[in-house]
DRENDO-1510 file (C-alpha; in Angstrom, 1 decimal, always signed):
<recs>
REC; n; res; u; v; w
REC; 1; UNK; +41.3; +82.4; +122.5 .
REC; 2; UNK; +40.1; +79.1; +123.4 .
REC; 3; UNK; +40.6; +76.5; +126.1 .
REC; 4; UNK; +41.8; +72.9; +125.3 .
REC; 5; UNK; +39.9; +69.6; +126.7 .
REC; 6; UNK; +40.0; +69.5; +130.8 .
REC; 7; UNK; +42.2; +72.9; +131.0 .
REC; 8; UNK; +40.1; +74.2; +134.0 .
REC; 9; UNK; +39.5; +78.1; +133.9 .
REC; 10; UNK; +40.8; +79.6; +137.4 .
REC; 11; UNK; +38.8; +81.3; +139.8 .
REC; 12; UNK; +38.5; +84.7; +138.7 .
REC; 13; UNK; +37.6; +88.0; +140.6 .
REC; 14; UNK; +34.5; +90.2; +139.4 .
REC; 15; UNK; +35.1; +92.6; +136.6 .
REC; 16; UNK; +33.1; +95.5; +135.8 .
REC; 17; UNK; +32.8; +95.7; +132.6 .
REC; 18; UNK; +30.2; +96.9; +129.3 .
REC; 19; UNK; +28.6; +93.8; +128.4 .
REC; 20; UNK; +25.8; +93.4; +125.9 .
REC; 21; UNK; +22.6; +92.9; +127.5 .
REC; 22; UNK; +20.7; +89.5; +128.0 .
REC; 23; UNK; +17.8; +90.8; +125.5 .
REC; 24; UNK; +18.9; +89.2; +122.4 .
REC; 25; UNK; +19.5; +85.7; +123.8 .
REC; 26; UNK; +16.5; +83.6; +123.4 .
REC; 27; UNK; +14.1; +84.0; +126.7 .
REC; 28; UNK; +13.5; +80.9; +128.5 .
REC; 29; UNK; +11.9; +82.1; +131.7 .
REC; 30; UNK; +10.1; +79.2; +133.6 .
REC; 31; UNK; +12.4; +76.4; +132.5 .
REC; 32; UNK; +14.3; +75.3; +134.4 .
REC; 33; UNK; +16.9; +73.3; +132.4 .
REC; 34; UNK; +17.8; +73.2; +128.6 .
REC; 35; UNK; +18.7; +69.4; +127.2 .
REC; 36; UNK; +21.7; +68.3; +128.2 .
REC; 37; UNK; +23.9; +66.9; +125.7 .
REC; 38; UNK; +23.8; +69.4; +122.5 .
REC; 39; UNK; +24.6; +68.8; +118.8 .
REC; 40; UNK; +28.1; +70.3; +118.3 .
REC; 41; UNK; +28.0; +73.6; +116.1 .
REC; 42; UNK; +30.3; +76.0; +115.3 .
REC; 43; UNK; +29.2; +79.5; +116.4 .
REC; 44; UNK; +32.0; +82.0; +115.9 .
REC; 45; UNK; +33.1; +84.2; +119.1 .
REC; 46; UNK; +30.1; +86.5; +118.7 .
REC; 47; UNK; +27.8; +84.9; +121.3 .
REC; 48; UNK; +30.6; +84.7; +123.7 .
REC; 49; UNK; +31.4; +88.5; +123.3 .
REC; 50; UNK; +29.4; +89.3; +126.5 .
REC; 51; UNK; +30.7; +86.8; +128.8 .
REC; 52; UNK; +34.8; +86.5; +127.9 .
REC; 53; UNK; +35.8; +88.8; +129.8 .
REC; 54; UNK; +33.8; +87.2; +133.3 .
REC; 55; UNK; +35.7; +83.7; +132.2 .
REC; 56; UNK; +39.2; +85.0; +131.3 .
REC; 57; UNK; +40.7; +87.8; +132.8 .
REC; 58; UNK; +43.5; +89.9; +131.3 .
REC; 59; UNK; +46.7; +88.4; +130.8 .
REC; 60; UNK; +49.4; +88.3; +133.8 .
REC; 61; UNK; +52.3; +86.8; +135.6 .
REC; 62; UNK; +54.2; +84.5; +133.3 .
REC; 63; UNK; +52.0; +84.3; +130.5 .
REC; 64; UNK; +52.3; +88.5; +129.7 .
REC; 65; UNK; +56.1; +88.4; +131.3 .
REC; 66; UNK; +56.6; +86.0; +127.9 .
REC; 67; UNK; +55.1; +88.0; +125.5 .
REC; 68; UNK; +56.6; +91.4; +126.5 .
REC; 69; UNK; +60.3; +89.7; +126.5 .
REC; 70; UNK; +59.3; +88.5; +123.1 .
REC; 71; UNK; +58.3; +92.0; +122.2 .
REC; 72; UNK; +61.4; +93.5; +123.8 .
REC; 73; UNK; +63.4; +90.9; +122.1 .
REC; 74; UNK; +62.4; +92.1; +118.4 .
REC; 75; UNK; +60.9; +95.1; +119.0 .
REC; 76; UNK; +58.0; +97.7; +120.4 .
REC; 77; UNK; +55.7; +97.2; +117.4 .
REC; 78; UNK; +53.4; +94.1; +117.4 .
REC; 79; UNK; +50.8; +92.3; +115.7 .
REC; 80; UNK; +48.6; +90.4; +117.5 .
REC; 81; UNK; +45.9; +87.8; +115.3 .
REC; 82; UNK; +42.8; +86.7; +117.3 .
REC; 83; UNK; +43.0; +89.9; +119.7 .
REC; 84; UNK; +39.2; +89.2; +121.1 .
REC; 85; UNK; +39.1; +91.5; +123.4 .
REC; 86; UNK; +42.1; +92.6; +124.4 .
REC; 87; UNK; +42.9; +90.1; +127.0 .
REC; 88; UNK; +46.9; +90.4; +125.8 .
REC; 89; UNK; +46.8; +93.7; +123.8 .
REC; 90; UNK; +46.1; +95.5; +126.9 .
REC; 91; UNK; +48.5; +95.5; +129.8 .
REC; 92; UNK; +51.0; +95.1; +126.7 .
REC; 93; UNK; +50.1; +98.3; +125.7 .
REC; 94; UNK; +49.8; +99.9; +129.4 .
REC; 95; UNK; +53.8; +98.5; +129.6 .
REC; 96; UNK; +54.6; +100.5; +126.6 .
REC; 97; UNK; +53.8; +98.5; +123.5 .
REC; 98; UNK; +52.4; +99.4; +120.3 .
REC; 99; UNK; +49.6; +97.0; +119.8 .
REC; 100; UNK; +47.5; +96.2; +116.7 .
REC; 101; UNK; +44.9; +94.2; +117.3 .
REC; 102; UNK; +42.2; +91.9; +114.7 .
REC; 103; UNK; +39.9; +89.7; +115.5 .
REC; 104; UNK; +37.0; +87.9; +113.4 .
REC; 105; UNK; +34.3; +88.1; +115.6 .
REC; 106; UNK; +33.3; +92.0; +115.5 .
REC; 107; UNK; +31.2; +91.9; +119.2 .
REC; 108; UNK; +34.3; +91.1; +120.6 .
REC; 109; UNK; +36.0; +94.1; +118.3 .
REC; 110; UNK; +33.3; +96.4; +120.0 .
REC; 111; UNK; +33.9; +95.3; +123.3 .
REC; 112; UNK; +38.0; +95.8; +123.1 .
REC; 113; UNK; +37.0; +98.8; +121.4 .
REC; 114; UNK; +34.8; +99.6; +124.8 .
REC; 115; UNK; +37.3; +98.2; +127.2 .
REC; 116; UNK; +40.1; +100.9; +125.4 .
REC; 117; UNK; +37.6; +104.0; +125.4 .
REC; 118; UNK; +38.1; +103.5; +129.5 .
REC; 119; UNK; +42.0; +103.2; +129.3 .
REC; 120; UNK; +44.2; +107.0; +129.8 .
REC; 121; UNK; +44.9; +108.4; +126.7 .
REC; 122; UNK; +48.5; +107.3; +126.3 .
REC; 123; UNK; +47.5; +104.0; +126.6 .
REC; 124; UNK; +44.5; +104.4; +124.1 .
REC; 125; UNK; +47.3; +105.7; +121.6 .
REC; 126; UNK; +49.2; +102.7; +121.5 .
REC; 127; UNK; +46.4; +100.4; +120.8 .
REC; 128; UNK; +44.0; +99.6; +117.6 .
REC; 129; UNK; +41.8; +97.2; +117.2 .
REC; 130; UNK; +40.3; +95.8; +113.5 .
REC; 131; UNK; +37.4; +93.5; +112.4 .
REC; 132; UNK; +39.1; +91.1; +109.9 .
REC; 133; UNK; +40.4; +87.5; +109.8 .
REC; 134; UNK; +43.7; +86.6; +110.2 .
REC; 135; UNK; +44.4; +84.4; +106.9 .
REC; 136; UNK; +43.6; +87.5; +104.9 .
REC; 137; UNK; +44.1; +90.8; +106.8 .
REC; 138; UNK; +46.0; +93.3; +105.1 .
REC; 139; UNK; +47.5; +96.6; +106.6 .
REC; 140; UNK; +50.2; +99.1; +105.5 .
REC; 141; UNK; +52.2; +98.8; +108.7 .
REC; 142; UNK; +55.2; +97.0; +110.0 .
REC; 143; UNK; +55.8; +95.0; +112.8 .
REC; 144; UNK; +58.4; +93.7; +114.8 .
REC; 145; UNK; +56.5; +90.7; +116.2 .
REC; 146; UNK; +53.3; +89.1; +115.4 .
REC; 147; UNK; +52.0; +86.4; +117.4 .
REC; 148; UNK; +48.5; +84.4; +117.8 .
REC; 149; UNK; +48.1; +83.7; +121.6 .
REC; 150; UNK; +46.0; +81.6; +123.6 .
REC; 151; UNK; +45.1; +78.8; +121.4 .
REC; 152; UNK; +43.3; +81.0; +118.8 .
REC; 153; UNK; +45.9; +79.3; +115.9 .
REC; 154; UNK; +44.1; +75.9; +116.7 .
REC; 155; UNK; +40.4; +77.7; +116.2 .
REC; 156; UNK; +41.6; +77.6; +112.0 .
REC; 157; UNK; +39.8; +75.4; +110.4 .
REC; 158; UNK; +42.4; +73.6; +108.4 .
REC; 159; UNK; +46.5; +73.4; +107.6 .
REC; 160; UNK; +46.4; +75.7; +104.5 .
REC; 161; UNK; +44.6; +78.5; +106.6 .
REC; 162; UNK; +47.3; +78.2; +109.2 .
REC; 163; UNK; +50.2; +77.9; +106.7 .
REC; 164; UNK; +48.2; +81.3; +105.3 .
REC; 165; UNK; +48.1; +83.3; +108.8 .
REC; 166; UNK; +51.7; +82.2; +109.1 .
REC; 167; UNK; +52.8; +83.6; +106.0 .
REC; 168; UNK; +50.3; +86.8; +106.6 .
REC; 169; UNK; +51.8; +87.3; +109.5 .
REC; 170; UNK; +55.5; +86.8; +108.1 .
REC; 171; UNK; +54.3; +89.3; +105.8 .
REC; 172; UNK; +53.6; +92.2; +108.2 .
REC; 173; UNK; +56.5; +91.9; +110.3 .
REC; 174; UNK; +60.0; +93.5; +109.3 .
REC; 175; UNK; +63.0; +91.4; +108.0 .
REC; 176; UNK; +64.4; +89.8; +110.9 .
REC; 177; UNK; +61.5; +90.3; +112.8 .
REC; 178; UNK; +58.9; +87.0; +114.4 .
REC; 179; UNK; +55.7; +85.4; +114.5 .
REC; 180; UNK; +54.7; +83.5; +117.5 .
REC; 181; UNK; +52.3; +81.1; +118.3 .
REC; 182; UNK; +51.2; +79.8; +121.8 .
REC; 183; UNK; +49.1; +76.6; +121.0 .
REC; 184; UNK; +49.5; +73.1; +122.8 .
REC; 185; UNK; +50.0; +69.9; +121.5 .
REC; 186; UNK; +47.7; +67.1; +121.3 .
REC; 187; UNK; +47.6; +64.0; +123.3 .
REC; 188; UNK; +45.3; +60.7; +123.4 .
REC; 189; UNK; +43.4; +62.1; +126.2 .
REC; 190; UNK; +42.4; +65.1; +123.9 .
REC; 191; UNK; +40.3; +62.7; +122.0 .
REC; 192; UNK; +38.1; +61.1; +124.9 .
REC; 193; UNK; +34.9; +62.6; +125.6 .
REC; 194; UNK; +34.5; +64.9; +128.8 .
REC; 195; UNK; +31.7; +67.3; +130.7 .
REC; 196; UNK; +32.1; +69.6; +133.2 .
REC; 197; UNK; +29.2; +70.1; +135.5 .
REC; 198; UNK; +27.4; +73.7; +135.5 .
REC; 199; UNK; +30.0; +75.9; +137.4 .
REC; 200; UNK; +28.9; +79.7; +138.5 .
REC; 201; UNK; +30.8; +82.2; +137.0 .
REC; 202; UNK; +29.8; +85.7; +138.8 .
REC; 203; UNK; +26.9; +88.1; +138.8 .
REC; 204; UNK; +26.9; +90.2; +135.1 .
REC; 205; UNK; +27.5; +93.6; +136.9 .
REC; 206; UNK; +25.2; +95.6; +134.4 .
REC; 207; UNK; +22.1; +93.5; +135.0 .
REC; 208; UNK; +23.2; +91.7; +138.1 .
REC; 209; UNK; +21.8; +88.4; +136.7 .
REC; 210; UNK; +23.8; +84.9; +138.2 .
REC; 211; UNK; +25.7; +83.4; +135.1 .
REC; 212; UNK; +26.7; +79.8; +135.0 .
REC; 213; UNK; +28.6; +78.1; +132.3 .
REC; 214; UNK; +28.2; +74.0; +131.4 .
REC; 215; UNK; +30.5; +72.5; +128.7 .
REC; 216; UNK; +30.2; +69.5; +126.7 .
REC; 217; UNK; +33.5; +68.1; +124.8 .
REC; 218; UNK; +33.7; +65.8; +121.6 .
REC; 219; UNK; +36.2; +64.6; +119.3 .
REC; 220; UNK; +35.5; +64.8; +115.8 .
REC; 221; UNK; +37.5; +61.7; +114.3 .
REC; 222; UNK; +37.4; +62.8; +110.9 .
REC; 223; UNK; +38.8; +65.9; +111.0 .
REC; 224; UNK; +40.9; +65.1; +114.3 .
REC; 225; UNK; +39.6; +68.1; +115.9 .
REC; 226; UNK; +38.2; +68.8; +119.8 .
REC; 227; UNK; +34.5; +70.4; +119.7 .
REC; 228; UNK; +33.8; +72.0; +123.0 .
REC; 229; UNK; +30.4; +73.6; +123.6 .
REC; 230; UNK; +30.1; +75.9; +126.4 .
REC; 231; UNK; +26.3; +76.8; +127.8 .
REC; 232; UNK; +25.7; +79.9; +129.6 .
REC; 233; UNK; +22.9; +80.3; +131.7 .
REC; 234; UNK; +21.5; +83.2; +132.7 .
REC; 235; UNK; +19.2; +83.3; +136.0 .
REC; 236; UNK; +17.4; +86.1; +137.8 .
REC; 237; UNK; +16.0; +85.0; +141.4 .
REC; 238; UNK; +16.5; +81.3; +140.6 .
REC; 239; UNK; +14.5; +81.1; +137.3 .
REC; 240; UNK; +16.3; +80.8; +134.3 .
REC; 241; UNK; +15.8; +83.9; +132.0 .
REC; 242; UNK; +17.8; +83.2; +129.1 .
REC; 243; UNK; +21.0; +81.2; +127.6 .
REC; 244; UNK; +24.2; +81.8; +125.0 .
REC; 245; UNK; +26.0; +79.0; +123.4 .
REC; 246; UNK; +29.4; +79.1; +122.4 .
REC; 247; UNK; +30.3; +76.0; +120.0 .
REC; 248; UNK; +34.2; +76.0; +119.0 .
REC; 249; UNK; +36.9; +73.6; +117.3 .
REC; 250; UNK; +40.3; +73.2; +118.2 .
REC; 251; UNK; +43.0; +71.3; +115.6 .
REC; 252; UNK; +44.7; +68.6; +117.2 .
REC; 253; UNK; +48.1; +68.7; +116.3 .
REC; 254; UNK; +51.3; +67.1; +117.4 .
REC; 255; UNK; +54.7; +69.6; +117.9 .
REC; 256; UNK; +56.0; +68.6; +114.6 .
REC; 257; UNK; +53.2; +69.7; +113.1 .
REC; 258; UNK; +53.8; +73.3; +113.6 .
REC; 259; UNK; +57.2; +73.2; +113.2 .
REC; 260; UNK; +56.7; +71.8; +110.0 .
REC; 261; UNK; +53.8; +74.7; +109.7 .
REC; 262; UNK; +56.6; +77.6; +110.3 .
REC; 263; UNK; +58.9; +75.7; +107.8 .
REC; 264; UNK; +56.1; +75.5; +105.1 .
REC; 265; UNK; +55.3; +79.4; +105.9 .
REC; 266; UNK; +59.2; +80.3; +105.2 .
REC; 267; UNK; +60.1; +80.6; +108.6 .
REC; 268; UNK; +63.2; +80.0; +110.3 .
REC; 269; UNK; +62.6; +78.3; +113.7 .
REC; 270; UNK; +64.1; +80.8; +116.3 .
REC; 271; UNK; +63.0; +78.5; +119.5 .
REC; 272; UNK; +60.4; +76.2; +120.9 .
REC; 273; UNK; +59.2; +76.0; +123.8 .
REC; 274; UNK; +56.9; +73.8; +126.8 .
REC; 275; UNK; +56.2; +77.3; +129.6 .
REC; 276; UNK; +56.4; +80.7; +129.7 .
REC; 277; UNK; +59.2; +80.6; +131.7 .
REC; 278; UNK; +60.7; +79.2; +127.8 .
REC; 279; UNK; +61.6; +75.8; +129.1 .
REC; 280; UNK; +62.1; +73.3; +126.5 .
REC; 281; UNK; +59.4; +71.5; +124.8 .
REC; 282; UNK; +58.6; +67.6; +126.4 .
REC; 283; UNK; +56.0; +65.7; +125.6 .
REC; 284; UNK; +54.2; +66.0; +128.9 .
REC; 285; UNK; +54.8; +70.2; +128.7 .
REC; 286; UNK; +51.6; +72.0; +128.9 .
REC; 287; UNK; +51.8; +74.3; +126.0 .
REC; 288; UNK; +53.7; +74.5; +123.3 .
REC; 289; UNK; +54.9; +78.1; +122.0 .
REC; 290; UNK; +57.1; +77.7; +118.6 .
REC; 291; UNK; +59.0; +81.1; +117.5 .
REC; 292; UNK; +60.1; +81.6; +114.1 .
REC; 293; UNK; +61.6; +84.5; +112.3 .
REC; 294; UNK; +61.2; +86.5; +108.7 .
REC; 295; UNK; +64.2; +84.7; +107.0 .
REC; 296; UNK; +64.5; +88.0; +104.9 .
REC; 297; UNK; +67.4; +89.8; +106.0 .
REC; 298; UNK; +67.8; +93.1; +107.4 .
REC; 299; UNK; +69.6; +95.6; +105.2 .
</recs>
């Protein structure tokens, strides 16, 4: 799950919520800024296990309205790659779905894992949530529809492992059944520089600490991929007490690109689209959600 260059995260109300504690971020008190600027590095969603959920809140309006047509449309049981921590998986499953979840980061396992232990029961039934990544995950279940939202097919670090999750996916789900990905495609803009200025998130309800986030964009010419870094700051009666970085990669890729990625993967295009609302797919369209299906037949 993973923003794109200058996609600005909405205001967002206060969530209470289990959040790992500040103690194992590294303890800056007395300083008042870090150096601005930071060497891109890929850090896995781990560090930002504690924060996610304060920057994206659970899915709604159009966004989950898509995804549960899609499920309805081929079926109740559904895969969904890059879960984190349960921003999608959730009110799916409170609307009925059965939801299996993976994600490579484990803190953000154990904090969908946390978020589910506080749902009712009959929600708690219809949702499971695995460590593993989604080139290589292997269960002995079957799916109607599998689906990577949110960006998370871009976070792959190459065609082949996204060709691999495709076919992966394609594996799990039933003969007839889809795989789904919500992605955007790339435009020159994407490959400009950009900051955004430190921007206050919300208190962290457990500790009550003021929590700030700063990112950094790059474009990494060689492998054609946007680096974002995101800083958060945490500060306790003005004084900065510790920070978290978050450094991610996003592949920029045009629309034929992953068409051509569903076709390589053995899928049959079923529809592509530009909004939730499934209008077609222009240039200028915000997102780009392609939709392909098992080309096995059902028997």
């Amino acid at each position: 799950m993973a923003h794109r260059k200058l996609r600005k995260t909405p205001e967002l109300p206060s969530h209470q919520h289990d959040v790992t504690q500040v103690s194992d971020t590294q303890h800056l008190r007395g300083m008042n800024r870090p150096p601005s600027n930071p060497v891109f590095q890929e850090t896995g969603y781990d560090p930002a296990s504690s924060v996610y959920d304060m920057e994206y809140e659970e899915s709604t309006g159009s966004e989950l309205d898509f995804w549960m047509n899609e499920s309805q449309k081929f079926g109740s049981r559904v895969l969904e790659f890059a879960v984190g921590t349960g921003r999608i998986a959730i009110p799916l499953a409170r609307h009925g779905f059965q939801v299996f979840g993976v994600d490579s980061s484990q803190r953000m396992i154990d904090q969908a894992r946390r978020k589910k232990s506080l749902l009712p029961s009959p929600v708690q039934q219809r949702l499971s949530f695995k460590h593993g990544r989604m080139e290589q995950y292997q269960v002995d279940l079957v799916f109607d529809l599998a689906f990577v939202g949110f960006n998370s097919y871009l976070l792959l670090p190459d065609k082949e492992s996204r060709i691999d999750t495709l076919r992966n996916a394609s594996r799990h789900v039933r003969p007839g059944g889809a795989v789904a990905v919500d992605v955007f495609a790339a435009v020159p803009l994407d490959a400009e520089p950009d900051h955004e200025e430190v921007e206050f998130i919300e208190h962290e309800p457990a500790t009550g600490l003021r929590v700030t986030r700063e990112r950094f964009y790059s474009h990494n010419r060689e492998l054609n991929r946007g680096q974002s870094t995101l800083v958060y700051r945490f500060y306790e009666n003005q004084v900065m007490v510790g920070e978290r970085r978050l450094g991610y990669s996003l592949a920029l890729v045009s629309r034929d690109d992953v068409v051509s990625e569903f076709t390589d993967a053995g899928l049959d295009i079923d529809g592509i689209y530009g909004s939730y609302e499934r209008d077609p797919w222009k240039p200028d369209s915000p997102i780009l959600i392609v939709v392909g299906r098992n080309s096995s037949v059902d028997t």
